[in-house]
C-alpha positions as CSV (number, residue, x, y, z in Angstrom):
1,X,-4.5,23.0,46.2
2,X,-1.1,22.6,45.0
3,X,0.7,21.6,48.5
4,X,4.2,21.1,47.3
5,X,3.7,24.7,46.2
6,X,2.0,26.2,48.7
7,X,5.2,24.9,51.0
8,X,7.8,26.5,48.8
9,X,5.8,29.9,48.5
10,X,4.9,30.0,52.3
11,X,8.6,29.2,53.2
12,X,10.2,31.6,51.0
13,X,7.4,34.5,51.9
14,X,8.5,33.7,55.6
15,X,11.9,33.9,55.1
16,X,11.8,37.4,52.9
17,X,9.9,38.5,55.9
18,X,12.4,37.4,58.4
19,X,15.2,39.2,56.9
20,X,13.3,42.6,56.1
21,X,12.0,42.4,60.3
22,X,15.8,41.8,61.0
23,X,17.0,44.7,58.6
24,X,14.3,46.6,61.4
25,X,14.9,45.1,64.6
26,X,19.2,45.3,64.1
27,X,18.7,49.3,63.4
28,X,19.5,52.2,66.3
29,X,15.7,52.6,66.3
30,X,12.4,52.0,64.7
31,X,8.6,53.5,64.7
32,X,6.2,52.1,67.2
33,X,2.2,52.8,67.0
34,X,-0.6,52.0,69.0
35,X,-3.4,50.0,66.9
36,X,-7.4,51.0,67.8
37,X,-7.4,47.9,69.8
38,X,-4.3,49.6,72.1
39,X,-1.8,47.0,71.0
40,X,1.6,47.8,69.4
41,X,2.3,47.6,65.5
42,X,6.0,48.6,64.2
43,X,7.0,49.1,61.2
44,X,8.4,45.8,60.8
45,X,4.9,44.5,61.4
46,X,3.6,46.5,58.3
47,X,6.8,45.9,56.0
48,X,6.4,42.0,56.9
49,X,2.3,42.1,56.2
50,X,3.1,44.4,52.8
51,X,5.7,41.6,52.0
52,X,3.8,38.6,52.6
53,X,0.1,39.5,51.2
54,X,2.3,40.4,47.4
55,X,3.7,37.0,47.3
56,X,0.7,35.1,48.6
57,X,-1.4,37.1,46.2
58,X,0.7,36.5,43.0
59,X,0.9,32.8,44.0
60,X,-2.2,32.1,44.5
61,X,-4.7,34.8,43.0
62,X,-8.3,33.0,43.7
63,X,-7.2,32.3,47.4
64,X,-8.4,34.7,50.0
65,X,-5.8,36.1,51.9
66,X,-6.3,37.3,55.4
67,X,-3.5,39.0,57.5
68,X,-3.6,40.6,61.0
69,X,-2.8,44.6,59.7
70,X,-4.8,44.1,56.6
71,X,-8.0,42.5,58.8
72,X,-10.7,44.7,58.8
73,X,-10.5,44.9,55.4
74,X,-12.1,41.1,55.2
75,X,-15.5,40.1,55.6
76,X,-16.2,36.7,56.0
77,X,-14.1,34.1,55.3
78,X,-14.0,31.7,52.9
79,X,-13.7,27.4,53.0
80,X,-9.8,27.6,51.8
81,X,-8.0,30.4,53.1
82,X,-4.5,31.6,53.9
83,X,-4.1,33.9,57.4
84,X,-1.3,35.4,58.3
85,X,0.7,36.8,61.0
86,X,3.5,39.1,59.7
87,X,5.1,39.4,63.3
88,X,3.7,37.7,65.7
89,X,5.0,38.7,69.4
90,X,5.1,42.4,69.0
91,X,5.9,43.0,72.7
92,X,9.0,41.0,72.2
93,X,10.1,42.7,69.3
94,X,10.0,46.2,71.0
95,X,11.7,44.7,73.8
96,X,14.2,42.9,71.7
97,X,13.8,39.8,73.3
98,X,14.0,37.6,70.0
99,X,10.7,35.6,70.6
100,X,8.9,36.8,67.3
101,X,8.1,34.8,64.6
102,X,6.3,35.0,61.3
103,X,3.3,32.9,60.6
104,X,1.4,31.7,57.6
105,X,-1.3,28.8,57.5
106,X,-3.6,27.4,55.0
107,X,-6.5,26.3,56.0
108,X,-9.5,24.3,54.9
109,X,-12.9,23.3,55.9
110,X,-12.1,25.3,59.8
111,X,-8.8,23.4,60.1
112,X,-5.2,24.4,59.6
113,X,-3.6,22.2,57.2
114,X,-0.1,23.6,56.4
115,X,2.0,26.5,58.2
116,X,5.3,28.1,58.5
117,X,6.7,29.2,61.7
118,X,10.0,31.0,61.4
119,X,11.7,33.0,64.1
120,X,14.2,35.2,62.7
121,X,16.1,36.2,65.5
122,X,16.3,32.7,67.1
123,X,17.5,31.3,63.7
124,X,14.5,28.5,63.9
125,X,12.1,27.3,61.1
126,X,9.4,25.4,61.7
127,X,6.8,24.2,58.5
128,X,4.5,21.4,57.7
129,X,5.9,19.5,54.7
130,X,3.7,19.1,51.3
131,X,2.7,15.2,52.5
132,X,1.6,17.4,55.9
133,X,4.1,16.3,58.4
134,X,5.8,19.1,60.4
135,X,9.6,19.7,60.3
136,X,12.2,21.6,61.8
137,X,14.9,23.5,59.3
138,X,18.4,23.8,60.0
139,X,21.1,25.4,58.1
140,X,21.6,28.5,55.6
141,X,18.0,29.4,55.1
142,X,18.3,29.8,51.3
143,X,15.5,30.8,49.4
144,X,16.0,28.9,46.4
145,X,17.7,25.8,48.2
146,X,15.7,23.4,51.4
147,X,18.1,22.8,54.2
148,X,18.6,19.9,56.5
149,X,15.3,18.9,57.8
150,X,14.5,16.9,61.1
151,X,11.3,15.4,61.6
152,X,9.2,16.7,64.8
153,X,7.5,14.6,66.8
154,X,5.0,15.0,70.3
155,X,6.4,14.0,73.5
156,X,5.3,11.0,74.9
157,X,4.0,12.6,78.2
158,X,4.7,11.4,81.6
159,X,1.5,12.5,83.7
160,X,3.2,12.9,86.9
161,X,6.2,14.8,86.1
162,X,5.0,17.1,83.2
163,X,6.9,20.3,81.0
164,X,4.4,23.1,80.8
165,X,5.5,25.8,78.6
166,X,3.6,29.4,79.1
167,X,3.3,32.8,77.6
168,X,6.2,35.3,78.5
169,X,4.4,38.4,78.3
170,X,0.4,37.0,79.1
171,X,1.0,35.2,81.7
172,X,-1.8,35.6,84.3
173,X,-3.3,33.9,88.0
174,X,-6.1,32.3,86.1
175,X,-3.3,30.3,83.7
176,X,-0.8,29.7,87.2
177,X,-3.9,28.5,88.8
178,X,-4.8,26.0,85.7
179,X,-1.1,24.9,85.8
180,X,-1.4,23.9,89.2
181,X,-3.6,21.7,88.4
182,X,-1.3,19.5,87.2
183,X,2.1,17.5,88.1
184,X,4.8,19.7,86.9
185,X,8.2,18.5,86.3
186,X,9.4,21.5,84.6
187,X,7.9,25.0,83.7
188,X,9.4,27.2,80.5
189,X,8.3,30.5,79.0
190,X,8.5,31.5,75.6
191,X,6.9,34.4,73.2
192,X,4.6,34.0,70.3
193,X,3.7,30.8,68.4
194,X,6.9,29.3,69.4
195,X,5.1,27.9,72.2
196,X,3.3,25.6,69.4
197,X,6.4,24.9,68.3
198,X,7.9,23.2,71.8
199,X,5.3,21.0,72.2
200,X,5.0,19.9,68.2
201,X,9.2,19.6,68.8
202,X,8.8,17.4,72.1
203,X,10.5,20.1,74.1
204,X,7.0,20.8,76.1
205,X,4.1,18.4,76.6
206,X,1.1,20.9,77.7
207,X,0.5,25.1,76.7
208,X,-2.6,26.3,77.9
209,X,-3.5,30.1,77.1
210,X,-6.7,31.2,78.9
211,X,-6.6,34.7,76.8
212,X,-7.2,36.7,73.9
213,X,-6.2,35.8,70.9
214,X,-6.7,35.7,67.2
215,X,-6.7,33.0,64.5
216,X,-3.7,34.7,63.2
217,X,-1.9,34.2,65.8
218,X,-2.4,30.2,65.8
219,X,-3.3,28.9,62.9
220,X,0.6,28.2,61.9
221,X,1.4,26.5,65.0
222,X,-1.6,24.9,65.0
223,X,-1.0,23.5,62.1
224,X,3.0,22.5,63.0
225,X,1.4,20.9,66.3
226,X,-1.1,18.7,64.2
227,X,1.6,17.9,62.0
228,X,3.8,16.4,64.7
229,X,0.7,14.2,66.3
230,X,-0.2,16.9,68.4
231,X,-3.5,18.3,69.5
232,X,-5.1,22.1,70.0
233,X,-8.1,22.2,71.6
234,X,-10.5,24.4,73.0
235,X,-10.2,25.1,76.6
236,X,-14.3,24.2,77.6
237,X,-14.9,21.2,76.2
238,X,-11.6,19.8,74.3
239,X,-13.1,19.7,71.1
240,X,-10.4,20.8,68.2
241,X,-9.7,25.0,67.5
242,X,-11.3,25.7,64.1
243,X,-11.1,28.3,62.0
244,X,-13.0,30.8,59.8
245,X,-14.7,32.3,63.0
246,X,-17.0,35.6,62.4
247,X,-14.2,38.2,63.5
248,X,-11.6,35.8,63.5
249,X,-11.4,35.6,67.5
250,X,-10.6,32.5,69.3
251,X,-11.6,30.7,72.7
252,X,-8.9,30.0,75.3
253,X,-7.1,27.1,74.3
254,X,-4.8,24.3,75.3
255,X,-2.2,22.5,73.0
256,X,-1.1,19.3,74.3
257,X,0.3,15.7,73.8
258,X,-1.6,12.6,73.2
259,X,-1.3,11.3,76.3
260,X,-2.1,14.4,78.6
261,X,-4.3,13.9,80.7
262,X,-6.6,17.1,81.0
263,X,-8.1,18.9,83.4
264,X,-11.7,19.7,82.9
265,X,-12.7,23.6,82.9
């Protein structure tokens, strides 16, 4: 695999996405559906996931690639795979909250080696470079030209006065209760994978999720986190999230900082 390309591709792809789900979210209104599963698609989810797979697939023609509204079309999976989320945090998008990103991740052998994170409406872009360190974007967001880039790092995390960053709309008592477990400084919510993206940026040093969700929906920011010396593990026996699962479903996780000191289940 071609990593230097595989980072212009998935940048560009997220950022042709972006502007198409802005072009969407800015209008008077827009179609919502209720998926067989009963969660929301719009049509910016489907005019992202149309977007993405038709540069992916041009790029790179022998790669599988799976996205979340193109799913059960996919059997298994392959070793080297791209998986997609054309717009993650749904909810947040209906409710135009602005915590909704766009997510693509390579990965390889049940690990996620490179991924872009971009949230549109925050005007943040998150990707691991070619050499696999993560980055943060600033500026202009051309296509054809690579901003200002900062380097992101992990917090170094201070066990008795801890940030703990949680889901805004799947929050539950089970995930307060495993919160309480530890010394919390501070507490901040967030939508989508951006939650990755605060602790991979140093902004958060522990995000546990004890809840549904799909490899789709992490791989990206799994793959910023691991970039930036993070760690995502599973929730039962802290052993690293992989990948390439039969339906694509994940445990309950928690992303942390070297450093944390977890809690056993």
């Amino acid at each position: 695999m071609d990593y230097e390309q595989f980072e212009d591709v998935a940048r560009r792809a997220a950022l042709e996405a972006g502007a198409r789900i802005m072009e969407i979210y800015q209008a008077d209104d827009f179609e919502v559906r209720v998926k067989s599963d009963h969660s929301p698609v719009t049509e910016a989810d489907e005019a992202a996931d149309d977007l993405i797979s038709r540069i992916l697939k041009t790029a790179f023609p022998d790669i599988l690639v799976v996205t979340e509204e193109q799913a059960d079309s996919h059997g298994e999976s392959a070793d080297r795979f791209i998986i997609v989320d054309p717009l993650d945090g749904t909810k947040e998008f209906i409710r135009r909250r602005g915590d909704f990103t766009v997510n693509i991740a390579l990965v390889e052998h049940g690990a996620p080696v490179r991924g872009v994170v971009y949230a549109p409406a925050r005007g943040r872009l998150f990707y691991t470079r070619a050499d696999g360190t993560s980055v943060e974007e600033t500026g202009l967001f051309e296509l054809g030209s690579v901003g200002p880039v900062r380097p992101m790092r992990v917090s170094s995390p201070d066990n008795t006065a801890l940030v703990v960053v949680a889901s805004k709309s799947h929050r539950d008592q089970a995930t307060d209760d495993y919160i309480d477990r530890y010394a919390v400084k501070d507490m901040t919510s967030a939508g989508s994978s951006l939650k990755f993206c605060l602790v991979a940026n140093g902004e958060a040093d522990l995000y546990p999720r004890l809840g549904r969700t799909m490899e789709w929906d992490t791989a990206a920011g799994d793959a910023v986190v691991r970039g930036a010396g993070g760690q995502v593990v599973r929730f039962d026996d802290h052993m690293p999230l992989t990948y390439g699962k039969p339906g694509y479903e994940n445990p309950f996780f928690i992303v942390h900082a070297p450093g944390v000191e977890l809690k056993a289940d």
